[in-house]
Structures are given as structure tokens and as C-alpha cells.
N, C-alpha and C positions, 0 to 999 in steps of 0.2 A: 163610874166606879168599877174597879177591877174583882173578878170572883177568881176565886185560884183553882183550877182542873188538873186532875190526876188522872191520867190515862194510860191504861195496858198498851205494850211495841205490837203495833199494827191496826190500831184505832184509826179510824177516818174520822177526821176533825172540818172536815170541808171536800165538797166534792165540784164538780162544772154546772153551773147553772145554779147553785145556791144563793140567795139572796143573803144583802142585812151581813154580811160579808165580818170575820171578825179580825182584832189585833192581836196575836199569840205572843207573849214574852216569856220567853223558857229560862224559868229559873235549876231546873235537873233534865238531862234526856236529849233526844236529839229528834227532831220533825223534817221533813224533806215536803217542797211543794215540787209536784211535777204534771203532765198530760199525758194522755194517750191516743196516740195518733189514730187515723182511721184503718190504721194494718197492724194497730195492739200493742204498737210499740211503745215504749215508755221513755219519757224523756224526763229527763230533774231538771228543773229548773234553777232549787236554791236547796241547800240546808241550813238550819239552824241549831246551834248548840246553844250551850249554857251565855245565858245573858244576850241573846240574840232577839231579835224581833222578827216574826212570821206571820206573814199577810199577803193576801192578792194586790193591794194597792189600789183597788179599783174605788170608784163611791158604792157606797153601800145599796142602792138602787141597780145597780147594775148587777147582774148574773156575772156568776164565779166564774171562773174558765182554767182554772187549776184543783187539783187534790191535793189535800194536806193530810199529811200521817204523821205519827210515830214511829220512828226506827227503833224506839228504845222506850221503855217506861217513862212516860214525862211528867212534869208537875208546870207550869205557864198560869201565868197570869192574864186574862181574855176580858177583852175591852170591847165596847162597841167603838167604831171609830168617831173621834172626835178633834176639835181641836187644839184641846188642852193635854193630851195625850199625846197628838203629833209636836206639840212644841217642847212639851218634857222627854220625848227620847227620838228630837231631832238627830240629835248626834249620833245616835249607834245606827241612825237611818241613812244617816248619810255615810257614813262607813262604808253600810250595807247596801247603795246603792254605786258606792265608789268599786266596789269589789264585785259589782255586777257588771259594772262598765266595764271594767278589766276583762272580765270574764267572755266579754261580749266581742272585743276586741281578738282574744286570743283565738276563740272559736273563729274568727274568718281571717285570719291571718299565722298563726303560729304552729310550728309541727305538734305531735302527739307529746314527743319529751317535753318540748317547752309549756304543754296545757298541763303534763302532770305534774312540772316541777312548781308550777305557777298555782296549780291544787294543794301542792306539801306544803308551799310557802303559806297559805291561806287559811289551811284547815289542817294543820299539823296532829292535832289529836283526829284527825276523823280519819285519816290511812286505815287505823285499825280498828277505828269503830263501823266502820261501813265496808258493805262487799266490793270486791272489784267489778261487779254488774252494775253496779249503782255508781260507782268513777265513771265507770266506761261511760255511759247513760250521759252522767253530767260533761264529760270531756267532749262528749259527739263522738263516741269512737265503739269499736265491737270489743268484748271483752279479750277478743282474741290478739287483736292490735294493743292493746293496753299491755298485755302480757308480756308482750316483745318488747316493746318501749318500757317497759318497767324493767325489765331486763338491762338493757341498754341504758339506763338512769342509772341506775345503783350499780353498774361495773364502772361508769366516767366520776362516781364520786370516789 
């Protein structure tokens, strides 16, 4: 059964090492999973906007290895994981998995322009819902590099 959670922008909703692990479906707001390296660096992993689903993926016995937040005041619907659950929103999972594999692909193969063009394409409202520290972060790149390349984007359009 799903309970529905309102959370203030900057709530921790899952941190590394948390058990019993849960399933987030953001019906307002925006969540981001990501870690932190052993030198404090932060890396994103995923964001989630409206109608999206946010989870480690892992079994529920097994420890967290991601942080979950709020970017933005959220309202989600949180599930324990199940599998009547996983087969009613198969589909936005597999999206969501499809746009990770891209993602995955980009990051070891495609310049800086081509990872942000392939971010506008993907997450078209979050340009401006999210900082350019948090792009940078999920692109793999310094904010300073993004800068430039964001530059060089929006002159070739």
C-alpha cells in the first residue's frame, strides 16, 4: 500500500547504508539520488520529476549506497518494494532505465556539448529547475567546463 509524503527542498529521504530500502513516485517536486566520494565530492546519479519513480534498485536487505533528497518541495507516493508495484509501473521503469543507459553510454563516449544537449533533450524543464553545479555533477564535468560548453550550445543553435 502506498502512504503519500510531503517533504520540505533539502530533506533527506535515504542516505548509504540504509536498510528496507524504499520506492519514491513523485507526484509534485523534484528528488535527485546521488554519493559522495571519499574526497566530498558529489556525484548525481538520477533526477526525478513529476511522475517519475525514485529508488536505489537494490533488495530491500541489502544497504543503501545512494542519498535521496529533495531539490524542491515534494509530495511522492513511497512503497515498500514489491512485486505488484514493480509490475504496475514497469513502464516508467523502463524508460527510466533506458535513459540511464543512454546516460551511461554518453558519459564514456561523448564530448561535454553532446552530454548537455542529450540532458536538454531528457530533462527539458529541469535546465532551470536545477543549478549548473548539479548538471555539471550529473554530466561528469566542473562547473567551469559546463559554462563554456553551455556557451558553445546555445551560439551553434
Amino acid at each position: 500500500m502506498a502512504k503519500r509524503i510531503t517533504v520540505k527542498k533539502g530533506a533527506i529521504l535515504q542516505r548509504p547504508g540504509d536498510t528496507n530500502t524504499k520506492v519514491f513516485i513523485v507526484k509534485t517536486g523534484l528528488l535527485r539520488s546521488y554519493l559522495i566520494d571519499e574526497k566530498g565530492k558529489e556525484h548525481i546519479f538520477l533526477f526525478a520529476a513529476e511522475g517519475a519513480i525514485m529508488t536505489d534498485h537494490l533488495p530491500p536487505e541489502i544497504p543503501a549506497e545512494l542519498y535521496i533528497d529533495a531539490l524542491e518541495d515534494t509530495t511522492a507516493l513511497i512503497r515498500e518494494k514489491d512485486l505488484k508495484m514493480a509490475r504496475r509501473h514497469a513502464h516508467k521503469m523502463a524508460l527510466q532505465m533506458s535513459a540511464l543507459q543512454k546516460r551511461m553510454v554518453m558519459l564514456m563516449s561523448a564530448s561535454i556539448i553532446e552530454r548537455f544537449n542529450h540532458f536538454v533533450t531528457t530533462y527539458p524543464d529541469l535546465v532551470n529547475r536545477v543549478p549548473q553545479k548539479m548538471i555539471a555533477s550529473y554530466l561528469g564535468v566542473t562547473p567551469e567546463a559546463l559554462s563554456k560548453s553551455k556557451r558553445q550550445y546555445l551560439q551553434s543553435r
